[in-house]
C-alpha positions as CSV (number, residue, x, y, z in Angstrom):
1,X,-23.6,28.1,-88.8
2,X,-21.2,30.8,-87.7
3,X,-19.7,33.2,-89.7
4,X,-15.7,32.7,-89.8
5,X,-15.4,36.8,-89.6
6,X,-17.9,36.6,-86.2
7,X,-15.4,33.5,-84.8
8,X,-12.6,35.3,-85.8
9,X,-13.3,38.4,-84.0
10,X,-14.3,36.0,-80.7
11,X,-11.1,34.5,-80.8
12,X,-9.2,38.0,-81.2
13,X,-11.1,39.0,-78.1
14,X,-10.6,35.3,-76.1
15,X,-6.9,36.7,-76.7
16,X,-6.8,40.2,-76.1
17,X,-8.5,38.8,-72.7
18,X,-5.9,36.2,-71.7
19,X,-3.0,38.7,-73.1
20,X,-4.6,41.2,-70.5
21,X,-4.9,38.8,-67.7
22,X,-1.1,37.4,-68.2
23,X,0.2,40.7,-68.3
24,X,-2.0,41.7,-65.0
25,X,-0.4,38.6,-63.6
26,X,3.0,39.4,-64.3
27,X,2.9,42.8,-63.7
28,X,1.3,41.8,-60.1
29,X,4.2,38.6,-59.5
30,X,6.8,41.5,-60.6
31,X,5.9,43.6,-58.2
32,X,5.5,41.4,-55.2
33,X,8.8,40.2,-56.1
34,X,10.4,43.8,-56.2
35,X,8.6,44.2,-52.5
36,X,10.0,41.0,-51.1
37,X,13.5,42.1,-52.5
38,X,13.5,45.4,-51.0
39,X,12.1,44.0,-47.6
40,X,15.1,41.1,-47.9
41,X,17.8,44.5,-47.6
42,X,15.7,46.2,-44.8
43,X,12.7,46.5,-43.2
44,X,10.9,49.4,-44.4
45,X,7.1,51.3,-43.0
46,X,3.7,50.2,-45.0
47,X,3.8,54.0,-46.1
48,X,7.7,54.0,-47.5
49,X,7.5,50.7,-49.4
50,X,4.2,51.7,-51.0
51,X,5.6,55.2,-52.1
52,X,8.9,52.8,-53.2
53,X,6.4,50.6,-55.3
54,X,3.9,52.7,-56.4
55,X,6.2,53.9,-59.5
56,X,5.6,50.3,-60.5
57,X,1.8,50.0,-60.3
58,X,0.9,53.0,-61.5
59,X,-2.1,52.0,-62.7
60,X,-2.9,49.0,-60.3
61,X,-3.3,50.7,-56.5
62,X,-5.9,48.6,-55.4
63,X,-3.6,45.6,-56.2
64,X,-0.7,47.5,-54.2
65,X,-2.9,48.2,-51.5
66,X,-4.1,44.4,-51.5
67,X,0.0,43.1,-52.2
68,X,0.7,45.5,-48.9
69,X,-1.8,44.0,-47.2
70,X,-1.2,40.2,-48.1
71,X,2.4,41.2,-46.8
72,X,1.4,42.3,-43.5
73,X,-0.9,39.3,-42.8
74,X,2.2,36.9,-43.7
75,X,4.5,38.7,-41.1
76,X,6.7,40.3,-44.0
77,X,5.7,43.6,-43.3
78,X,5.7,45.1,-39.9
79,X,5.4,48.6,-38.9
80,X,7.0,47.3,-35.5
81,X,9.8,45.8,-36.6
82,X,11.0,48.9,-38.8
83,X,10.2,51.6,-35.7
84,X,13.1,48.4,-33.9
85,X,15.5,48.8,-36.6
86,X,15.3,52.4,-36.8
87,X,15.9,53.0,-33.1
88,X,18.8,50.8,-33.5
89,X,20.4,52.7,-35.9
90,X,19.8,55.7,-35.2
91,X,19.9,55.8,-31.5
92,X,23.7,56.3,-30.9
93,X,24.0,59.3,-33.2
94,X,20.2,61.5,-32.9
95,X,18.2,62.9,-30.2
96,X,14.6,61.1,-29.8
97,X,12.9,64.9,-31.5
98,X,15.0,64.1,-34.7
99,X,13.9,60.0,-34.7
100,X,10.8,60.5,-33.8
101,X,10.1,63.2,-36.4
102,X,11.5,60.9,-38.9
103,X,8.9,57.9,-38.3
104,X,5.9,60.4,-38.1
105,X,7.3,60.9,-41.5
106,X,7.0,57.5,-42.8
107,X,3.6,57.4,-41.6
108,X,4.3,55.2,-38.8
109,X,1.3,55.1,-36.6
110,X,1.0,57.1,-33.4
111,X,0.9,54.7,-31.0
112,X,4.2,52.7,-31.9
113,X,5.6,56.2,-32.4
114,X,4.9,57.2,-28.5
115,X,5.9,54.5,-27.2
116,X,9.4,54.4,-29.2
117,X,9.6,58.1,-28.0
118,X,9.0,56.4,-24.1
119,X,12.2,53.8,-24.6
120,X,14.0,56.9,-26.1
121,X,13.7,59.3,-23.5
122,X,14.7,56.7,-20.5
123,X,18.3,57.0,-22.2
124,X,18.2,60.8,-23.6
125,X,20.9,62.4,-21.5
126,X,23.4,59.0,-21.7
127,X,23.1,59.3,-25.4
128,X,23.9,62.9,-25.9
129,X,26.7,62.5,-23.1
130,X,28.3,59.6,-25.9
131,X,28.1,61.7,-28.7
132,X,29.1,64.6,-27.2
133,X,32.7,63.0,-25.9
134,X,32.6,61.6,-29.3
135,X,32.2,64.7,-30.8
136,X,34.2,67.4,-29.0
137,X,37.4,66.0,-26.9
138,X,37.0,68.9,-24.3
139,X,33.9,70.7,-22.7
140,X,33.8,74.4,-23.9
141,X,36.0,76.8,-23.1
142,X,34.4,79.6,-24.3
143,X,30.7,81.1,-24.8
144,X,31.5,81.0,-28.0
145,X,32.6,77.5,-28.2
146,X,29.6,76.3,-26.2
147,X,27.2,77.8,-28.3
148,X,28.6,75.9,-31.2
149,X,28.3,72.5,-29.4
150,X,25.0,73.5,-28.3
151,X,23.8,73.9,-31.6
152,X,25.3,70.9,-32.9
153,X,23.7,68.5,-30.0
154,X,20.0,70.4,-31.5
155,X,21.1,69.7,-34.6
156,X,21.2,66.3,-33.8
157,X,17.5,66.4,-32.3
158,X,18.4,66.3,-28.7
159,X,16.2,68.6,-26.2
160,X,17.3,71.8,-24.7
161,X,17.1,70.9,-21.3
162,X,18.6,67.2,-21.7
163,X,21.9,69.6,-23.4
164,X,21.9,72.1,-20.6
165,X,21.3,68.7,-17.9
166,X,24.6,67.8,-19.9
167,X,26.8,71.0,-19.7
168,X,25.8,71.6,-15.9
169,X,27.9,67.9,-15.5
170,X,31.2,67.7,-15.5
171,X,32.7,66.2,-18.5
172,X,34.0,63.0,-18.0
173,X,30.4,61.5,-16.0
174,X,28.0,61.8,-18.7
């Protein structure tokens, strides 16, 4: 017959186990549904949304890297569809250098990267002509003055030559 301390002590351990294994569970269904909320607001890089999570599984990264994963093979998570969004934002108000810096960044992978960089140089100088009429409501008057804009339009991560291409025109055809 078995001694009640020796059951005791097997049941204590049955539920330490199953306590363990629920709070694994949750702690895995909390964070998938923290990952499918912040995917529901915007699309975000494998690399961003596992820095964004990772303060939640702290001690779980294989079951991050697996949750990531799981995402991507269900369509949820697509490096593709966040270098789209971000070209779409941020197309109208930076040069390609500045967007394309920021999706090497977010560890975005080369390939998508050079060929977001193709569609973004095709429409370079049109772009920087917008943004310049946007910005300034006359071309430079002095050296001074052109200086400034041409430091703004770098700022903004448009090329040299694309911003000289741009002052050589004359200010309304841009």
């Amino acid at each position: 017959m078995d001694d009640p301390a020796e059951l005791r002590g097997r049941a204590d351990d049955d539920l330490r186990k199953r306590a363990t294994d629920d709070l694994r569970k949750r702690a895995t269904d909390d964070l998938r549904k923290r990952a499918v909320a912040a995917l529901s607001r915007r699309e975000y890089s494998r690399q961003e949304l596992a820095r964004k999570l990772e303060v939640f599984a702290a001690e779980d990264q294989a079951g991050l890297s697996a949750l990531l994963d799981d995402l991507q093979a269900q369509g949820w998570l697509s490096d593709a569809r966040y270098v789209e969004s971000r070209l779409h934002a941020r197309q109208s108000r930076y040069g390609s250098q500045k967007i394309l810096h920021e999706l090497r960044a977010q560890g975005v992978a080369e390939a998508l990267i050079a060929a977001a960089g193709a569609e973004l140089k095709a429409t370079e100088l049109e772009r920087a002509g917008q943004l310049w009429r946007r910005k300034f409501s006359a071309p430079p008057a002095t050296a001074q003055e052109r200086a400034r804009q041409i430091r703004f339009m770098q700022s903004r991560g448009f090329d040299l030559d694309v911003i000289y291409r741009l002052f050589k025109m004359p200010y309304g055809e841009q």
